[in-house]
N, C-alpha and C positions, 0 to 999 in steps of 0.2 A: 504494500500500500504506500510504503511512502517512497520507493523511485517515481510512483504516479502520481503523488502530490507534488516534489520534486519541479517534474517538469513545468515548461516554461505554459501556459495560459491557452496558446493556439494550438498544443498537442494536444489539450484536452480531450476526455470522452464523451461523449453523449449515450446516452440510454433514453429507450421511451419506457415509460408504462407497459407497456407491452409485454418486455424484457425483464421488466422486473416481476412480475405476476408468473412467468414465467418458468423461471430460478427461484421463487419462495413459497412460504407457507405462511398463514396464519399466524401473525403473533412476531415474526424474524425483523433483526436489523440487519439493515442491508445500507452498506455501504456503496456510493460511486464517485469513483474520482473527477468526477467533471459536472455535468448539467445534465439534469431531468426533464425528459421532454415529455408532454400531456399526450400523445398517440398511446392508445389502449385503454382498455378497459380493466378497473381495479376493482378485484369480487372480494379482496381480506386486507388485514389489517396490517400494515406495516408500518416502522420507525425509520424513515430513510435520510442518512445525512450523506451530503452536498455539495459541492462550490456553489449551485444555483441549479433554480427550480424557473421553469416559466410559469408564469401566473396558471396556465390548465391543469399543469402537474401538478401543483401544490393545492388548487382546488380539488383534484380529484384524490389526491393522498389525504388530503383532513375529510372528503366526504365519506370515505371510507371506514374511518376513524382512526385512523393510522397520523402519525407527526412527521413534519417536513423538522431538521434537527441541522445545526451546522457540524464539523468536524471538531470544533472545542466540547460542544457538550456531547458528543460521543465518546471522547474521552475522561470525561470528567464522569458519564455515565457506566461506562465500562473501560478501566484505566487498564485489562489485561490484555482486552480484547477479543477476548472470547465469546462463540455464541453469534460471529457478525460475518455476513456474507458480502464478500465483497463482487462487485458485479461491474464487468467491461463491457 
């Protein structure tokens, strides 16, 4: 995770909704190194931190009842990091 934090800003990754509903389950935190894009449909609950959310992804991650989270309180949440899927 952190050679991907690391890099410079326009290497960043992009993931939709989609991708992440995907790769998880009910209830998971799920890490992504770049920006959440709103394409898909979110059917469970997930905690996803960020560099950025677009305004759709972040709408449809709290209607779900899941939390948009940055990279500080994912840490401060889970300082071993255990438990957290990280998703490219």
């Amino acid at each position: 995770m952190a050679d991907y934090l690391s890099k410079s800003k326009r290497s960043n990754i992009v993931v939709n909704i989609g991708k992440l509903v995907r790769f998880s389950s009910d209830g998971d935190t799920v890490a992504v190194p770049g920006k959440v894009l709103g394409s898909g449909l979110l059917n469970h609950k997930l905690s996803v931190a960020a560099f950025n959310f677009t305004p759709v992804a972040r709408t449809k991650i709290e209607a779900a009842g899941g939390k948009c989270i940055d990279f500080y309180e994912l840490v401060n949440k889970n300082p071993k990091g255990s438990n957290i899927k990280m998703i490219r």
